[in-house]
py3Dmol code that shows the C-alpha trace and the ligand (Angstrom):
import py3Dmol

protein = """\
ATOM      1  CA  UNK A   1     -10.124 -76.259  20.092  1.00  0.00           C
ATOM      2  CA  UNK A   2     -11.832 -74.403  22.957  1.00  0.00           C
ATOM      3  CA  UNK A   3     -10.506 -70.879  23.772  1.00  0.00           C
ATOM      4  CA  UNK A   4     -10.304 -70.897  28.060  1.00  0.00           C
ATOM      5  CA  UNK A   5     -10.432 -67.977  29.892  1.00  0.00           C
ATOM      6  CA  UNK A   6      -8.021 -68.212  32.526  1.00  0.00           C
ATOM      7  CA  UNK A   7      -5.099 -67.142  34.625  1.00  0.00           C
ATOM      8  CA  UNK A   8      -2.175 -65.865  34.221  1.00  0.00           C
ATOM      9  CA  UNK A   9      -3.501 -66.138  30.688  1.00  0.00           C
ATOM     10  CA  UNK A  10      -6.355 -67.266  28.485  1.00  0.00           C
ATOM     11  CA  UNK A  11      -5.553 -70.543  26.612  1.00  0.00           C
ATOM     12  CA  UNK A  12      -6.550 -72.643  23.586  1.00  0.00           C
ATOM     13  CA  UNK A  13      -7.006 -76.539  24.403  1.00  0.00           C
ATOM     14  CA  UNK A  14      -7.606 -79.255  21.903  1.00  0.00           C
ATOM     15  CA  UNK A  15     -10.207 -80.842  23.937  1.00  0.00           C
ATOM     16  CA  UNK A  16      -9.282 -84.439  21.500  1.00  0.00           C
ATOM     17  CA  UNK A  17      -5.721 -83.925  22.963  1.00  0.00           C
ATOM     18  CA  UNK A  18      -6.982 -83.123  27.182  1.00  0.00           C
ATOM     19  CA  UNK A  19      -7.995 -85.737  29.685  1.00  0.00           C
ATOM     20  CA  UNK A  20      -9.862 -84.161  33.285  1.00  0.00           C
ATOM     21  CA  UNK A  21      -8.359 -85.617  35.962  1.00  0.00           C
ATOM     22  CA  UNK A  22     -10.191 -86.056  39.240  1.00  0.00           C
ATOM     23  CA  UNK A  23      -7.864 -86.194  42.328  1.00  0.00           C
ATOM     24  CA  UNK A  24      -9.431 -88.385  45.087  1.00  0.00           C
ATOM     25  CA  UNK A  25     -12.656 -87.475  45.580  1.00  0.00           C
ATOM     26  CA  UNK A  26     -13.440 -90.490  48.095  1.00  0.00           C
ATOM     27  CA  UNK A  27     -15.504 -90.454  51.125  1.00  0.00           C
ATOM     28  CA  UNK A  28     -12.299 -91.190  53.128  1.00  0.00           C
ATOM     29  CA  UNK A  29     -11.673 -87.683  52.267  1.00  0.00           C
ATOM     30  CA  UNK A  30     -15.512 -85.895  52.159  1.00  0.00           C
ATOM     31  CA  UNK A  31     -17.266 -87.700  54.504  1.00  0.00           C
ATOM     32  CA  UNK A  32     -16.964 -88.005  58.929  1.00  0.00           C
ATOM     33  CA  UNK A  33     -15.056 -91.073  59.655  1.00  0.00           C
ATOM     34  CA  UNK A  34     -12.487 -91.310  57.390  1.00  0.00           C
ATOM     35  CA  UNK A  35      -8.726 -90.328  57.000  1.00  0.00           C
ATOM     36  CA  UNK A  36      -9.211 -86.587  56.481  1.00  0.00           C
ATOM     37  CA  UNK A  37     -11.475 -86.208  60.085  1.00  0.00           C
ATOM     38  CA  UNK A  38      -8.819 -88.617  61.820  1.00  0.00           C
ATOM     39  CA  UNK A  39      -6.147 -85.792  60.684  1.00  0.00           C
ATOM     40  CA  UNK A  40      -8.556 -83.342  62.876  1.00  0.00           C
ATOM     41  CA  UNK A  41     -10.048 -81.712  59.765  1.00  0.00           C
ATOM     42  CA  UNK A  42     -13.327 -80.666  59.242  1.00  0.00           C
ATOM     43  CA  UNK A  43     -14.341 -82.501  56.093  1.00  0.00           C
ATOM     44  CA  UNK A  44     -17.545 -80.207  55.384  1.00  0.00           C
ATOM     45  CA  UNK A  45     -15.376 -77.916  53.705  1.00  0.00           C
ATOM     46  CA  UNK A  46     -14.683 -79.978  50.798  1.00  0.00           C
ATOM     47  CA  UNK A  47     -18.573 -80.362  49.718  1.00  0.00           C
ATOM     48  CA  UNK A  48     -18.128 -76.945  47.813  1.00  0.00           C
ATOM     49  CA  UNK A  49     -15.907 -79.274  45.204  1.00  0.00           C
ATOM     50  CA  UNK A  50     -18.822 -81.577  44.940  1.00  0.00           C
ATOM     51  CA  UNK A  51     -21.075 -79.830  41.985  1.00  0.00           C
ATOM     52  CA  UNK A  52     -19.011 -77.981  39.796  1.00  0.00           C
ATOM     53  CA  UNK A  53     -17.362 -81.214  39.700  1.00  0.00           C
ATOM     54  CA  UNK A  54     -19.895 -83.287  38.542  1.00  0.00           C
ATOM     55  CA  UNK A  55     -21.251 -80.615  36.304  1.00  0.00           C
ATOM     56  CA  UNK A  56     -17.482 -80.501  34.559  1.00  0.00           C
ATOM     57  CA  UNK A  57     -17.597 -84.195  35.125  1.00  0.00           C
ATOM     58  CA  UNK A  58     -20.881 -84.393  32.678  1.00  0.00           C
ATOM     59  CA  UNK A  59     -20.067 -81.925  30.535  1.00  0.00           C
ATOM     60  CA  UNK A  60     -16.500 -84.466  30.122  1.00  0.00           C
ATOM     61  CA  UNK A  61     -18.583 -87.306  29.504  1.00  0.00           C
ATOM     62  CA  UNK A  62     -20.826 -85.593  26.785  1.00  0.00           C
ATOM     63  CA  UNK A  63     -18.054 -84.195  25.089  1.00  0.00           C
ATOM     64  CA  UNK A  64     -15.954 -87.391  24.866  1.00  0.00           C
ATOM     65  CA  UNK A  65     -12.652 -86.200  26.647  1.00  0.00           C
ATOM     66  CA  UNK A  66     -11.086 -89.018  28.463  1.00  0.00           C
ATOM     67  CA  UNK A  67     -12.154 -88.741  32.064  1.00  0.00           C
ATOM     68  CA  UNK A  68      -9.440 -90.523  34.695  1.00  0.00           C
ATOM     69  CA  UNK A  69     -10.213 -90.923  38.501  1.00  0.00           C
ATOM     70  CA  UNK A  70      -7.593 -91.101  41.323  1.00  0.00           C
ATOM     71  CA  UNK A  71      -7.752 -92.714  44.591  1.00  0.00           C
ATOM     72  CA  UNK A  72      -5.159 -92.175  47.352  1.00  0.00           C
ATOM     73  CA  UNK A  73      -5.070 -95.522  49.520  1.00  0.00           C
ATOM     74  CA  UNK A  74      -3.442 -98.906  49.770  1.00  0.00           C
ATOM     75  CA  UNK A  75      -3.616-102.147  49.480  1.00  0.00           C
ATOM     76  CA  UNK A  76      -4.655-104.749  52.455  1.00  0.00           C
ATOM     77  CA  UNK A  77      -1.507-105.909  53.463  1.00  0.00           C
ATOM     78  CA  UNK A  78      -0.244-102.793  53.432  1.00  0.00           C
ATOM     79  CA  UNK A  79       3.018-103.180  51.468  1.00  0.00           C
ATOM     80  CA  UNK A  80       2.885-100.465  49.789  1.00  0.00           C
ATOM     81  CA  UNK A  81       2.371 -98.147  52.975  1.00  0.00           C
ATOM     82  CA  UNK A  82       5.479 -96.274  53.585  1.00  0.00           C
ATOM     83  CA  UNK A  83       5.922 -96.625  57.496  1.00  0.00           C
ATOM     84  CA  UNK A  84       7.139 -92.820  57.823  1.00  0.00           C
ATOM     85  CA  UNK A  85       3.365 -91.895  56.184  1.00  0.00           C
ATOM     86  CA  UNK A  86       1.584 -94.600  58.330  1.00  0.00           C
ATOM     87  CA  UNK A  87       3.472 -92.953  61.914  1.00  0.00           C
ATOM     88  CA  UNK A  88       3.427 -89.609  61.074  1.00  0.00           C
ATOM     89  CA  UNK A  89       1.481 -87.106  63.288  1.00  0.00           C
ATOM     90  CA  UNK A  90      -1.189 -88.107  66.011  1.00  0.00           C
ATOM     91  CA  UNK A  91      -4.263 -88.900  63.964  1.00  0.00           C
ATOM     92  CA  UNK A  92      -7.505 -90.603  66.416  1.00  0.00           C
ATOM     93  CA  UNK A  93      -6.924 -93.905  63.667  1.00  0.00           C
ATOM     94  CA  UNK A  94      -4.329 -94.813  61.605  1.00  0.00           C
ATOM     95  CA  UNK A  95      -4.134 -95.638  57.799  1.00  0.00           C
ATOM     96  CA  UNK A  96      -5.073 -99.467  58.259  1.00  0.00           C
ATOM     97  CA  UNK A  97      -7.041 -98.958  61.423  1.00  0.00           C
ATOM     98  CA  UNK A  98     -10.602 -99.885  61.256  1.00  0.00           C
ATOM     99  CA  UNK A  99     -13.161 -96.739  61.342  1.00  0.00           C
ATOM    100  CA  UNK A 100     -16.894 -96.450  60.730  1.00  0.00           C
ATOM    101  CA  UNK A 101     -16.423 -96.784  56.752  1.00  0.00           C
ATOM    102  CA  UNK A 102     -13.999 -99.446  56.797  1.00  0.00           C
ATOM    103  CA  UNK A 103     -10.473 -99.642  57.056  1.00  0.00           C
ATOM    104  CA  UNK A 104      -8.914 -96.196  56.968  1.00  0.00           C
ATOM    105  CA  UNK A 105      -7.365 -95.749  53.803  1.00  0.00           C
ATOM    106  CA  UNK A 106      -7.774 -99.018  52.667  1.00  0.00           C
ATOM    107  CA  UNK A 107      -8.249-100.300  48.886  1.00  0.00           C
ATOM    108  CA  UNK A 108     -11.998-102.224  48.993  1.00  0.00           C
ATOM    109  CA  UNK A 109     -12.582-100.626  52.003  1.00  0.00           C
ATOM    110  CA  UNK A 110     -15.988 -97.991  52.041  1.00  0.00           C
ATOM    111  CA  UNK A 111     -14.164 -95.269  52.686  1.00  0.00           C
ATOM    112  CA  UNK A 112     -11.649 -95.580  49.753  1.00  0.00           C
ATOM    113  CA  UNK A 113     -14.463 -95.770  47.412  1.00  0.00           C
ATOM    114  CA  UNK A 114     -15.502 -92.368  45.399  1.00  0.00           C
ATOM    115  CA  UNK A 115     -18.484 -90.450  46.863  1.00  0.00           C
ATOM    116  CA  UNK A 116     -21.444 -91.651  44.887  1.00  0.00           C
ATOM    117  CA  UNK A 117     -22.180 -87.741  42.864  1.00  0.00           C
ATOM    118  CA  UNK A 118     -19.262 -88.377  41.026  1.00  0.00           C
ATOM    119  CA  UNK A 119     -18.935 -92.373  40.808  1.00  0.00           C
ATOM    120  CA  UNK A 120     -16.826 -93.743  37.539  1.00  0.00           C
ATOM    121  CA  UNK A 121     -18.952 -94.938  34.981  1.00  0.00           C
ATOM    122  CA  UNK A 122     -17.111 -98.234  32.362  1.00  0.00           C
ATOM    123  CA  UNK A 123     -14.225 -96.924  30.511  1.00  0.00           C
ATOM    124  CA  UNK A 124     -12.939 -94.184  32.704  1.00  0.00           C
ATOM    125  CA  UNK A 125      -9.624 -95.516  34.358  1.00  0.00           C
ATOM    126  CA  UNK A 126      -9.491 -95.398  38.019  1.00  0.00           C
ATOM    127  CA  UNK A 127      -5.932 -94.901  39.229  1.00  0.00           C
ATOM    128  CA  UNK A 128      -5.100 -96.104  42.747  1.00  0.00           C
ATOM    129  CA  UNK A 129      -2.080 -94.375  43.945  1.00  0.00           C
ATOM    130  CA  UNK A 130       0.308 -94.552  47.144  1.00  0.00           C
ATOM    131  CA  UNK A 131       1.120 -91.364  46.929  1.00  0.00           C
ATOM    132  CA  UNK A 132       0.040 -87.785  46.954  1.00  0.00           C
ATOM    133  CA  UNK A 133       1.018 -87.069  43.333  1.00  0.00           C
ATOM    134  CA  UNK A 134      -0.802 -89.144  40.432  1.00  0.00           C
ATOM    135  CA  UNK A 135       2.476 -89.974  38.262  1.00  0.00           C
ATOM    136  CA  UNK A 136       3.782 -91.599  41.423  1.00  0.00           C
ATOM    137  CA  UNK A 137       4.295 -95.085  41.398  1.00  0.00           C
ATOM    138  CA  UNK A 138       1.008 -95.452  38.968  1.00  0.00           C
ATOM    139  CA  UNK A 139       0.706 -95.973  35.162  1.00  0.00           C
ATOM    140  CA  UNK A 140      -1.433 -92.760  34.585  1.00  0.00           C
ATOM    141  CA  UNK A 141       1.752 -91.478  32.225  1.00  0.00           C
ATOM    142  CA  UNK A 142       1.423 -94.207  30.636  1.00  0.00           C
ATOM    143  CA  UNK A 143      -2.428 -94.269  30.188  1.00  0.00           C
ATOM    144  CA  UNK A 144      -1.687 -90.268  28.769  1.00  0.00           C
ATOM    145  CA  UNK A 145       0.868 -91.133  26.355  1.00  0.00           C
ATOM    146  CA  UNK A 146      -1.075 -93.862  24.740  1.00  0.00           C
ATOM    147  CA  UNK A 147      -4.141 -91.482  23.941  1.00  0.00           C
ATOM    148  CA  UNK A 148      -1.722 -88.552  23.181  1.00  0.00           C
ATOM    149  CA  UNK A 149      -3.079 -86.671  25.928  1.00  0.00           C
ATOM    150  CA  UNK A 150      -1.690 -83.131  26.332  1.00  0.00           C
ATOM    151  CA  UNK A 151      -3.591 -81.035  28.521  1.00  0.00           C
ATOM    152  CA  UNK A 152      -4.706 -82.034  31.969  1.00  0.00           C
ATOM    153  CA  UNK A 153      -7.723 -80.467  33.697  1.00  0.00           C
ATOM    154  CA  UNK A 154      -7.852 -80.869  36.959  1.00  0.00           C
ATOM    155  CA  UNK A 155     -10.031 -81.057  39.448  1.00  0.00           C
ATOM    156  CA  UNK A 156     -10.238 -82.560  43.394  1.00  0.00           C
ATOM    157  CA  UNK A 157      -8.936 -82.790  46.940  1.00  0.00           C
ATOM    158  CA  UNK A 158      -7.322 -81.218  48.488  1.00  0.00           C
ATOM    159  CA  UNK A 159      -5.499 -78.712  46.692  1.00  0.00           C
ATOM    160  CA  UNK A 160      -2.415 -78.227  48.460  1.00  0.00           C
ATOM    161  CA  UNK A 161      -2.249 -81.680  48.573  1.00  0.00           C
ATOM    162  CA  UNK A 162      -2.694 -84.186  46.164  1.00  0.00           C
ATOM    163  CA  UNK A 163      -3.835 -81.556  43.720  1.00  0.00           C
ATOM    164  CA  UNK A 164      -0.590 -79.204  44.261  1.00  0.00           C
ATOM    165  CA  UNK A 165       1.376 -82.428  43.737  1.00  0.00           C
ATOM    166  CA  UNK A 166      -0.240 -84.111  40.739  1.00  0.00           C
ATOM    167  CA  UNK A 167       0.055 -80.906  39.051  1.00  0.00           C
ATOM    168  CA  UNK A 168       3.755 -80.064  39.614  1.00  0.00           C
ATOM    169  CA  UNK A 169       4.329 -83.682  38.491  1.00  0.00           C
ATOM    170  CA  UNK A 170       2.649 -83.027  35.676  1.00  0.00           C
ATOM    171  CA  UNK A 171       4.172 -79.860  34.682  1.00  0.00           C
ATOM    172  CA  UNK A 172       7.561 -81.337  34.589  1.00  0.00           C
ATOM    173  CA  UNK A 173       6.243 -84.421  32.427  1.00  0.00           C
ATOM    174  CA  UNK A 174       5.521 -81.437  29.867  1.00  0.00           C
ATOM    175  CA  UNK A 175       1.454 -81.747  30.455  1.00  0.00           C
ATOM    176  CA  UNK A 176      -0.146 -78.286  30.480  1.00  0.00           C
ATOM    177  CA  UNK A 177      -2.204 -78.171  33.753  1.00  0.00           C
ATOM    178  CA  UNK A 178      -5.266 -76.330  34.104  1.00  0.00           C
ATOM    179  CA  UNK A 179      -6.590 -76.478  37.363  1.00  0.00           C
ATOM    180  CA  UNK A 180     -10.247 -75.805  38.182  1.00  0.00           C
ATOM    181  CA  UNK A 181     -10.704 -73.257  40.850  1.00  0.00           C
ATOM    182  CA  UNK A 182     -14.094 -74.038  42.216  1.00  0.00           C
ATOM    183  CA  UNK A 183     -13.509 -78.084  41.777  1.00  0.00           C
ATOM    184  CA  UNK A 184     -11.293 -78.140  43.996  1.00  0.00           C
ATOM    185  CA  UNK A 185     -10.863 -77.633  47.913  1.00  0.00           C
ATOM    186  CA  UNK A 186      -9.295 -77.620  50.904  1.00  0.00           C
ATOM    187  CA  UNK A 187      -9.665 -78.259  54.628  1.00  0.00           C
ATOM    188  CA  UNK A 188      -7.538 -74.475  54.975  1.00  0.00           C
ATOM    189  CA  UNK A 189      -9.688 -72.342  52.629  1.00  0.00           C
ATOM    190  CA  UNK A 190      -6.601 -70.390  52.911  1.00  0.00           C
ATOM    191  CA  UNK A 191      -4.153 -72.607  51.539  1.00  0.00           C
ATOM    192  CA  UNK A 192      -6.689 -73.328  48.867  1.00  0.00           C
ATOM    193  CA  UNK A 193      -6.340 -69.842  47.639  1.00  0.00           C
ATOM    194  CA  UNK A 194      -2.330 -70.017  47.682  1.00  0.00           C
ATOM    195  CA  UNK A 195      -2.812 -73.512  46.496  1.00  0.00           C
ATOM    196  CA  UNK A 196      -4.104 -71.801  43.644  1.00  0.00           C
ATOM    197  CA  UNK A 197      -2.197 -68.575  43.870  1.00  0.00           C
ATOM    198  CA  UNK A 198       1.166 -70.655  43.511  1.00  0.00           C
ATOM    199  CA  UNK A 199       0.250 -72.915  40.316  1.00  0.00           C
ATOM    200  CA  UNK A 200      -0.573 -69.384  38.378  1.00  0.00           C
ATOM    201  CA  UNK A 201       2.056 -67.184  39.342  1.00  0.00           C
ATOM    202  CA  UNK A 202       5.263 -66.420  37.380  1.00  0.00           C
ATOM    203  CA  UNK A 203       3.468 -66.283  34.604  1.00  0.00           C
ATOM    204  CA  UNK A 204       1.877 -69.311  35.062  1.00  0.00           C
ATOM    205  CA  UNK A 205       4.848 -71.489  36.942  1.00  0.00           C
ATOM    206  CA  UNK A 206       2.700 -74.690  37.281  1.00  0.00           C
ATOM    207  CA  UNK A 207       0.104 -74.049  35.103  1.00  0.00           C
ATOM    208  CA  UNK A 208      -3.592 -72.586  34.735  1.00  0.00           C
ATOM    209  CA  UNK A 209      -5.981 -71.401  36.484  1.00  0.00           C
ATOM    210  CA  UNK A 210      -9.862 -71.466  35.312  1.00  0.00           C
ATOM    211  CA  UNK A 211     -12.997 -71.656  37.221  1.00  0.00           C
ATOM    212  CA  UNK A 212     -15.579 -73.982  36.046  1.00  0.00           C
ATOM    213  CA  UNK A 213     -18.409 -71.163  34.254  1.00  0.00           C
ATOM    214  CA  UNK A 214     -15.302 -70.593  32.329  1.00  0.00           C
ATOM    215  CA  UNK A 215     -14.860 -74.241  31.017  1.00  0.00           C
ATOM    216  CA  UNK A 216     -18.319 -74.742  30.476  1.00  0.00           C
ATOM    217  CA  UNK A 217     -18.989 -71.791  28.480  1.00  0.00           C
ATOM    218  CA  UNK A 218     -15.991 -72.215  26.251  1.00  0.00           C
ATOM    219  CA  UNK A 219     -17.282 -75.628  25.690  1.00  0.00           C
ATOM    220  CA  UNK A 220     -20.932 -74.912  25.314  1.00  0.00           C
ATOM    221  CA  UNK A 221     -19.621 -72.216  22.392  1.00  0.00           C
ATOM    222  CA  UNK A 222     -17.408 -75.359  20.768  1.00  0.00           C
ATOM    223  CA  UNK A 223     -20.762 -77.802  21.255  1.00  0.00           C
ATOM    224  CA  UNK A 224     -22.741 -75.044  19.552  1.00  0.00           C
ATOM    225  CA  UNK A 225     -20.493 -73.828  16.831  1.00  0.00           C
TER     226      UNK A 225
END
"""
ligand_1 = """\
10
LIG
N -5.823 -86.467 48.457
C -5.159 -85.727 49.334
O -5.065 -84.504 49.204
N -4.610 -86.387 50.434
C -4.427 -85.804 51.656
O -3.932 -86.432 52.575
N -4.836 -84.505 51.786
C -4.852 -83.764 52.920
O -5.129 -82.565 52.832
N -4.633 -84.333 54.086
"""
view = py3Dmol.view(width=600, height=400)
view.addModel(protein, "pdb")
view.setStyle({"model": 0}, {"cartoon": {"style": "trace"}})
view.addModel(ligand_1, "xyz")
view.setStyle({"model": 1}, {"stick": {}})
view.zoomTo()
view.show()
């Protein structure tokens, strides 16, 4: 059990019983050339995400919690694009088109892989998911149930997004969500903050709150007692 400092309140997680999720980190979202910059975003403003991420990512590893990736994307054919996502707004490429990393969006394609800082090592599942949300059409609740996962910590982009919507799913599967502040990010810093702002309030509606010092520490003091 490690005793988390966070908001609306501190909790205590049985770190045997927690998995950290990491929401689509992939260079279609991070890096120029890929679906986020064909939106019109400026993808620099995810990089913040990038270290406390893998510093919670190796602290994961060395503790043993189960670590589980997400990518957003599809496959090549494209069957399991809904056509309302694939039309929607005026990006300069489509989901499918071909970019400077590959096909945008694309499962096998460059840009759908994860950036290299935080790259799945064996064993950790990668889930590939249609979808914004995680549970959605993917056998991550599954995967939990069979390791009698818990607790989710969460981390990745962008958290209005596929962060926001991974976590409500989770919250009504009964998960406890604890989302980490400075892991995640945004293209709107100011939606990250009511990204954040709405999983906390109402006592805690969605879930947690907890930046990444906070995890750390309460996991060094577990390591060292
Ligand atoms: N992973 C994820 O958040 N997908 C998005 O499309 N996010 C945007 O902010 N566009």
């Amino acid at each position: 059990m490690i005793q988390l400092v966070a908001e609306p309140a501190p909790i205590g997680i049985d770190l045997k019983r927690t998995a950290l999720v990491i929401i689509d980190m992939q260079r279609d979202f991070l890096e120029p050339g890929g679906f986020g910059e064909t939106l019109g975003n400026d993808v620099s403003l995810l990089k913040a995400a990038v270290e406390p991420c893998r510093q919670v990512l190796a602290a994961a590893r060395k503790a043993g919690i189960l670590v589980i990736h997400t990518r957003e994307g599809h496959s090549p054919d494209m069957n399991d694009a809904p056509p309302a996502k694939v039309a929607r707004g005026a990006p300069s490429k489509r989901i499918g088109d071909v970019g400077p990393m590959g096909r945008i969006l694309i499962q096998g394609e460059p840009g759908h892989d994860i950036i290299p800082e935080l790259y799945p090592i064996a064993g950790e599942p990668v889930i590939d998911k249609p979808g914004k949300g995680a549970f959605y059409a993917t056998n991550l609740g599954l995967i939990l149930a069979n390791r009698g996962i818990e607790n989710l910590l969460v981390c990745g982009v962008t958290t209005e997004v596929c962060v926001n919507t991974t976590v409500r799913e989770g919250n009504d599967r009964g998960f406890r969500c604890i989302v980490l502040s400075d892991c995640c990010a945004s293209y709107f810093p100011e939606f990250h903050q009511m990204g954040l702002a709405m999983i906390k309030a109402q006592g805690g509606i969605f879930g947690w709150v907890a930046g990444s010092k906070q995890l750390l520490s309460a996991m060094g003091r577990e390591l060292a007692a």
